[in-house]
C-alpha positions as CSV (number, residue, x, y, z in Angstrom):
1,X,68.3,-43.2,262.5
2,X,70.9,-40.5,262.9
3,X,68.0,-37.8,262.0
4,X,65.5,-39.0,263.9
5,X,67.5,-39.2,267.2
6,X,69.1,-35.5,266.7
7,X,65.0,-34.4,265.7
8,X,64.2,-35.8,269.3
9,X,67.2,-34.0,270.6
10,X,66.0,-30.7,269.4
11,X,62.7,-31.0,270.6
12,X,63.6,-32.3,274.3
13,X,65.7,-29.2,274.3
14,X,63.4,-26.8,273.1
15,X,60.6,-28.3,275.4
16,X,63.2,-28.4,278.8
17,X,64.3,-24.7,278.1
18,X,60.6,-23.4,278.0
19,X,59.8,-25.9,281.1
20,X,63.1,-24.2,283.4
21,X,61.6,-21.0,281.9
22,X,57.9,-21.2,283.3
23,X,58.9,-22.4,286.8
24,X,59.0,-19.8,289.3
25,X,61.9,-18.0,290.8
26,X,62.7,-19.3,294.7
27,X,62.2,-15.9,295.4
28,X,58.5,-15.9,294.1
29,X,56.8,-15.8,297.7
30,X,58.7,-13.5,298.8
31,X,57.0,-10.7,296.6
32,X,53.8,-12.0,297.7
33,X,54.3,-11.1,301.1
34,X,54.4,-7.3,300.4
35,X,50.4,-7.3,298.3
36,X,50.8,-8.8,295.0
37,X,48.5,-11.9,294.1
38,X,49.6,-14.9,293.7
39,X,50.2,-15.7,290.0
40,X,49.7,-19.4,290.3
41,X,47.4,-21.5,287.0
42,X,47.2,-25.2,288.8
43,X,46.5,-24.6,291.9
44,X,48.9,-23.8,295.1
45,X,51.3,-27.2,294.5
46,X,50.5,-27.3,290.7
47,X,52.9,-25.7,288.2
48,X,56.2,-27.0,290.8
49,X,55.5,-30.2,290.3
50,X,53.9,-31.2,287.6
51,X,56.8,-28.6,285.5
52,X,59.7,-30.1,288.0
53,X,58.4,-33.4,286.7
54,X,58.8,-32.3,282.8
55,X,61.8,-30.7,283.7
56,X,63.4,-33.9,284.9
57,X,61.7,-36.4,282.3
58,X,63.3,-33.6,279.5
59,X,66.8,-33.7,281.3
60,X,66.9,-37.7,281.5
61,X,65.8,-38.0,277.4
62,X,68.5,-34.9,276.7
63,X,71.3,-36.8,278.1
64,X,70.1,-40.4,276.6
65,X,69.7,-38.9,273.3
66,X,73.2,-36.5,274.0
67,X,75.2,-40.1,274.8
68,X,73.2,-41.6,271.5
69,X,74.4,-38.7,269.3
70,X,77.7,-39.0,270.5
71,X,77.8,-42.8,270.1
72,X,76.4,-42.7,267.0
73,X,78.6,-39.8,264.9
74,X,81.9,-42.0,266.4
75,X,80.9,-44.8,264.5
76,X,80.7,-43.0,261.4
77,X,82.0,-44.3,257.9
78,X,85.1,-43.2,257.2
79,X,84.4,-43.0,253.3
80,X,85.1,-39.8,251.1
81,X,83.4,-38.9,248.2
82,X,86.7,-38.0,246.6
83,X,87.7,-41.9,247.0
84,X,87.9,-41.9,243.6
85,X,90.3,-39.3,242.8
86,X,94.0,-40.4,242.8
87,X,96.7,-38.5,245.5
88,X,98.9,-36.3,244.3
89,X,101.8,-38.5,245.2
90,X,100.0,-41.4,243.8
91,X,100.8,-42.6,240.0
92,X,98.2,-42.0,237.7
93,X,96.3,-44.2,235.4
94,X,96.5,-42.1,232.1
95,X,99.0,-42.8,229.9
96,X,101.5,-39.9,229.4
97,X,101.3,-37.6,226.4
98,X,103.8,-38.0,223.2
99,X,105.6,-35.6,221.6
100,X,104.0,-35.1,217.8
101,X,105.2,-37.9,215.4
102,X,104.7,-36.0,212.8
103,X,108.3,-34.7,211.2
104,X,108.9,-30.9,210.4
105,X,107.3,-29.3,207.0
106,X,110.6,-27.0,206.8
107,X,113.7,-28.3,205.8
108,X,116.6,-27.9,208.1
109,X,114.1,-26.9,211.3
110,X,114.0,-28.1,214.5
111,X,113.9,-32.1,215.2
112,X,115.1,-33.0,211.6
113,X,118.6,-33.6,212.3
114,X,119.3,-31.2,209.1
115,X,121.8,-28.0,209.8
116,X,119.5,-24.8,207.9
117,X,120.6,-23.5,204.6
């Protein structure tokens, strides 16, 4: 659900950046005045309101989908993937390692309680 809400997000924001792009400049028919043609694809009212209209209708999804997102990612589990894996302050469940039971091959060494010859 996550993905699919932040795929929406991406969209509407892609779509409402290219929307605020194509809109024309309040100073538009100003430059008109002094001989250029007028630049305008749907007509004289067209392209204000029908891009004003997907400019708005993009800005009311971005901000439902922005709340959403932000709803959504602060009710997140909490869980780790190193759950599993003891602290280091924590005691472990592996038994400690013995010293070799296994008595000295030399007489008199170390660990046979004999003094050396």
């Amino acid at each position: 659900m996550f993905t699919l809400v932040l795929i929406i997000h991406i969209l509407v924001s892609i779509v409402m950046v290219v929307a605020v792009l194509l809109q024309a400049g309040k100073g538009a028919s100003i430059g008109s005045t002094f001989g250029s043609s007028s630049q305008t694809i749907f007509g004289s009212a067209g392209p204000a309101t029908l891009l004003a209209k997907v400019t708005y209708a993009c800005a009311a999804v971005f901000m439902v989908t922005s709340i959403t997102l932000t709803y959504m990612s602060g009710r997140a589990k909490t869980e780790s993937i190193m759950s599993d894996v003891p602290s280091a302050g924590a005691p472990a469940d592996v038994a400690p390692v013995a010293p070799p039971a296994t008595p000295s091959t030399v007489p008199g060494g170390p660990g046979t309680g004999q003094p050396a010859q």
